[in-house]
C-alpha positions as CSV (number, residue, x, y, z in Angstrom):
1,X,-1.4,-11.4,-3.2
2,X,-1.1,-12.7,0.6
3,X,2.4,-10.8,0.7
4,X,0.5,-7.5,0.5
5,X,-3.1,-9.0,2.3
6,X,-1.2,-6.8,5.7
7,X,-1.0,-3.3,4.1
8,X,-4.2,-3.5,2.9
9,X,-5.9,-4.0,5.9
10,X,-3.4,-1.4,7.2
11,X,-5.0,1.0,4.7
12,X,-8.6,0.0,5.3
13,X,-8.0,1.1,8.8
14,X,-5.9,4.3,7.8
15,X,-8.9,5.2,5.6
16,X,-6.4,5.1,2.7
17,X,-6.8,3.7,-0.7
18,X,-3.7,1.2,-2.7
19,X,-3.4,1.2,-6.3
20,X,-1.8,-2.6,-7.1
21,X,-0.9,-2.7,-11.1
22,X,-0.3,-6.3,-12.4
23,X,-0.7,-7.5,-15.8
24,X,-1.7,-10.7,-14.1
25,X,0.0,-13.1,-16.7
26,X,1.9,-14.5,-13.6
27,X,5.7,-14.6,-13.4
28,X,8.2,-16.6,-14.9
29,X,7.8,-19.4,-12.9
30,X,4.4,-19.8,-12.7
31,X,3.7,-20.6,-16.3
32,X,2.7,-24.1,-17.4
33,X,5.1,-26.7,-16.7
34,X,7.2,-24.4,-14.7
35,X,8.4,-24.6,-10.8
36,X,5.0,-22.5,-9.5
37,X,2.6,-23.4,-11.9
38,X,-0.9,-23.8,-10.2
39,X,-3.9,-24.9,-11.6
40,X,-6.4,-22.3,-10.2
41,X,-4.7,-19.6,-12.0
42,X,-4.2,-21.2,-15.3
43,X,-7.4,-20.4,-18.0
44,X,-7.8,-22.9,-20.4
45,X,-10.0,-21.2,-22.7
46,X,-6.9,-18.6,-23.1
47,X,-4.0,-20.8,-23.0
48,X,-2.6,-19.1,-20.3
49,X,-2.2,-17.7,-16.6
50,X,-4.7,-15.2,-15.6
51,X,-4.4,-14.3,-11.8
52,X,-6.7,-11.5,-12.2
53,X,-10.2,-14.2,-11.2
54,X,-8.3,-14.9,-7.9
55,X,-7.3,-11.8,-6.9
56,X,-10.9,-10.0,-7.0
57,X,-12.2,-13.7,-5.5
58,X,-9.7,-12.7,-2.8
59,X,-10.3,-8.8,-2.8
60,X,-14.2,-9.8,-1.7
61,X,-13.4,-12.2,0.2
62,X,-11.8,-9.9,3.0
63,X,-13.9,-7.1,2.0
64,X,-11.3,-4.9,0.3
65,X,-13.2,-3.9,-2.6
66,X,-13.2,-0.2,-1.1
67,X,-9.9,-0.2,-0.2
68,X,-7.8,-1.8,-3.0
69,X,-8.0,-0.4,-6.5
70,X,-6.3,-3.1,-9.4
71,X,-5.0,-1.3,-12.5
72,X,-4.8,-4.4,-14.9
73,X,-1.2,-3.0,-16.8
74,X,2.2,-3.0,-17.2
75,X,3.8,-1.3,-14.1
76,X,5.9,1.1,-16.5
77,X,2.9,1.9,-18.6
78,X,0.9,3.0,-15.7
79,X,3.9,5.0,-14.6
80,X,4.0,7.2,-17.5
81,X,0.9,8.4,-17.2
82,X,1.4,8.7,-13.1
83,X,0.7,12.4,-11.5
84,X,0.0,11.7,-7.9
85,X,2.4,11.5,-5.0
86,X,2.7,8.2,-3.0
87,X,3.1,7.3,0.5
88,X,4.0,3.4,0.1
89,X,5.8,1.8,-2.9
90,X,6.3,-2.3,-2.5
91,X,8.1,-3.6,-5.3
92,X,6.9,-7.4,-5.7
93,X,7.0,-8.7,-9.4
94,X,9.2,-10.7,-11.8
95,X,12.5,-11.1,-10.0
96,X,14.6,-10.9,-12.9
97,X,17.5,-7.8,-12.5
98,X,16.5,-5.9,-15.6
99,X,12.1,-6.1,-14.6
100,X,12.8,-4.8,-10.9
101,X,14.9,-2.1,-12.1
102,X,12.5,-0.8,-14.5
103,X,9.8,-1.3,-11.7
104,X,12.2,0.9,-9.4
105,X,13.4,3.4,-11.9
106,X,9.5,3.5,-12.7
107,X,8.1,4.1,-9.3
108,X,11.0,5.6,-7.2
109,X,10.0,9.4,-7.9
110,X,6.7,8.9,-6.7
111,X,7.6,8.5,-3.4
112,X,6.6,11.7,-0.9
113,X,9.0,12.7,1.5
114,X,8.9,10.6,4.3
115,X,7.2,7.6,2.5
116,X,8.2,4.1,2.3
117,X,9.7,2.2,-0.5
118,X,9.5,-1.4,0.4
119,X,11.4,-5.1,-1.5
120,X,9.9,-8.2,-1.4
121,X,11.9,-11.1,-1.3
122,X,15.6,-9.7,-0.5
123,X,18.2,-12.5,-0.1
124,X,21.5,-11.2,0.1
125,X,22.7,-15.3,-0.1
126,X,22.0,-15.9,-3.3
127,X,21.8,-19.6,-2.5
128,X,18.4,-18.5,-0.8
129,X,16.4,-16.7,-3.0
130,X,17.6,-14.8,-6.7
131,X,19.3,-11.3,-6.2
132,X,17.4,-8.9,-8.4
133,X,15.6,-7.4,-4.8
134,X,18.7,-7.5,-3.5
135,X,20.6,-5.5,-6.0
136,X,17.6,-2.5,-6.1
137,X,17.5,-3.0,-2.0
138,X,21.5,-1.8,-2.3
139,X,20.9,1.0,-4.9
140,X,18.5,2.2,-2.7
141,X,20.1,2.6,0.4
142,X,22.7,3.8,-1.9
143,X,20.6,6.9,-3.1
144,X,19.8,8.2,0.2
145,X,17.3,5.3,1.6
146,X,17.5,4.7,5.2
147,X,16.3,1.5,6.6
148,X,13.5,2.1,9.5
149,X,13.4,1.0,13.1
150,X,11.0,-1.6,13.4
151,X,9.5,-3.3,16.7
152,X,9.8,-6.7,17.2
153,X,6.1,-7.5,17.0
154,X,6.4,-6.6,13.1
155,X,9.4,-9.3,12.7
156,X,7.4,-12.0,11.4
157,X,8.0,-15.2,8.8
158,X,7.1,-15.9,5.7
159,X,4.7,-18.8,7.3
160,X,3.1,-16.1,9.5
161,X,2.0,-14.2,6.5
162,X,0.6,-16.7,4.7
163,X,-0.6,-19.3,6.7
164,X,-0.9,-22.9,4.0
165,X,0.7,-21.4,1.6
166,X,4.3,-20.6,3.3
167,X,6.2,-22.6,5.2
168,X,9.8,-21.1,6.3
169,X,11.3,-20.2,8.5
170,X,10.3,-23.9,9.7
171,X,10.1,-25.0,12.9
172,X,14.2,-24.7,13.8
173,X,13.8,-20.9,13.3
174,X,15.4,-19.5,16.7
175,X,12.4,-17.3,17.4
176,X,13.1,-17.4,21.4
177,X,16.8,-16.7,21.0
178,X,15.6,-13.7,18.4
179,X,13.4,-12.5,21.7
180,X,16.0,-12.7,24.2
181,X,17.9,-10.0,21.6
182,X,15.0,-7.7,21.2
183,X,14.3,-9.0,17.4
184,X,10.8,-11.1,18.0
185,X,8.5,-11.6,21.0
186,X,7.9,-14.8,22.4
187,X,5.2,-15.4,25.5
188,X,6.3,-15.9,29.0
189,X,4.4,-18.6,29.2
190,X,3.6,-21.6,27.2
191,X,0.6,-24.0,28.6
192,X,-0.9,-26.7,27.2
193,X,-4.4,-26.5,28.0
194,X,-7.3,-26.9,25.6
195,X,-8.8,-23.9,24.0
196,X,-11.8,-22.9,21.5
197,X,-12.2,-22.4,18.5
198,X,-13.5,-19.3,18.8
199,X,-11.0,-18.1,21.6
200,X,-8.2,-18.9,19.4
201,X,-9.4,-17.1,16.1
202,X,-10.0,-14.2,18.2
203,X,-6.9,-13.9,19.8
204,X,-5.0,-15.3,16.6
205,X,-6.7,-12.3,14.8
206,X,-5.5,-9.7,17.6
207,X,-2.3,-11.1,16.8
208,X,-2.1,-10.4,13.3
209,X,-2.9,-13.8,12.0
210,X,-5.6,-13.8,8.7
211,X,-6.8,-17.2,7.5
212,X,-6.4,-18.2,3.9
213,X,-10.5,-19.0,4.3
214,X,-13.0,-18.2,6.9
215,X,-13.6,-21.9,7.8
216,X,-12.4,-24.9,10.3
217,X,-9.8,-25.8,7.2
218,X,-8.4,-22.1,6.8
219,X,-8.2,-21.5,10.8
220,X,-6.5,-25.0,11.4
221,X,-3.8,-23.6,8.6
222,X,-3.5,-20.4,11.0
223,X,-3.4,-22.7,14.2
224,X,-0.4,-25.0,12.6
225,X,1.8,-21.9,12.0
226,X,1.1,-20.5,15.4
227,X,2.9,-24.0,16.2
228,X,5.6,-23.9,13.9
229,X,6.3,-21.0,15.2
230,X,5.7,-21.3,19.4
231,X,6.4,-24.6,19.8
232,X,9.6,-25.0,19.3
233,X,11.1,-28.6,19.4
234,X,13.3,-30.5,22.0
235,X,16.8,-30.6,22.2
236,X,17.8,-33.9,20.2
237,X,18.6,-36.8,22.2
238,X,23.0,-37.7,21.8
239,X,23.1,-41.1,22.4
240,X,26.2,-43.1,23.7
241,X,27.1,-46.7,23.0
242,X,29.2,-47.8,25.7
């Protein structure tokens, strides 16, 4: 959910409208007893994961309920049925190789000219992260995808994006070093002074920043990324017994 929170306040801006299709049974590791199993999405009364609660809870919460449109569905289901010309695909479901092909083999031909067909979670170690992304990320570039130029304000971690919930790149990430190379931006200056609240959701907000909830606990999540993130930590110490 929080992966795609940016394009749709992208599209609320745009005027534009996104479709998201989830069956909202959760993934493979978010069922019961599994790695990602949480709580808030598991119903009780059904025996099983239902995300689809959350997800309008969230949808309202932001005020997106113009803007975002669920289809409650297989994503190959809805595809058969699909007439209409996209400008934006993001592929972010079950990462197993044989559910994100069908999702791109699905999806790919709805694509206008000059639209965007974007991965989630590509690791091309696959001691980060599984490779099914990875693999449809190659097959697409190998049918005529070209990767875009983006600006270094857009290169952003997984933290940044989802502020409590997220917490890599960590605070050894190289962010300054990725700034002196043109791949991030990174102020000139750094002061330690005491701020606001309400200066420092304002700013954080002009920044890109969107907290998890609107209150002191969901802006301090948003204000201990900015840190992970800008302050970056001392050299370590080598110490010599002579």
């Amino acid at each position: 959910m929080k992966a795609a929170l940016e394009s749709f306040f992208s599209s609320k801006k745009e005027d534009q409208v996104v479709f998201t299709i989830d069956h909202h049974k959760g993934s493979e590791e978010h069922q019961l007893n599994e790695e990602y199993f949480d709580s808030e999405i598991f119903d009780y009364s059904l025996n099983a994961v239902n995300t689809f609660p959350l997800f309008i809870k969230n949808i309202r919460a932001f005020d997106l309920e113009d803007t975002v449109i669920p289809i409650v569905s297989s994503s190959a289901s809805v595809a058969k049925g699909w007439n209409k010309n996209l400008g934006m695909v993001f592929i972010d479901g079950s990462h197993s190789l044989e559910s994100a092909t069908l999702d791109y083999e699905s999806w790919e031909s709805h694509i206008k000219n000059g639209g965007a067909l974007v991965i989630h979670d590509i690791f091309e170690d696959p001691e980060l992260g599984g490779q099914a992304p990875y693999e449809i990320y190659k097959r697409a570039l190998g049918e005529g995808y070209k990767l875009p130029q983006i600006v270094p304000k857009f290169i952003i971690g997984h933290s940044d994006m989802a502020p409590g919930r997220k917490s890599d790149p960590g605070m050894n990430f190289p962010w300054k070093r990725f700034s002196e190379k043109g791949l991030s931006i990174w102020p000139k200056n750094i002061l330690n002074v005491q701020v606001d609240w309400d200066i420092f959701k304002y700013n954080a907000e002009r920044f890109g920043y969107r907290a998890p909830t609107d209150n002191t606990d969901g802006w301090t999540k948003v204000l201990d990324v900015f840190r992970l993130r800008f302050q970056q930590p001392l050299p370590k110490a080598l110490l010599l017994h002579i």
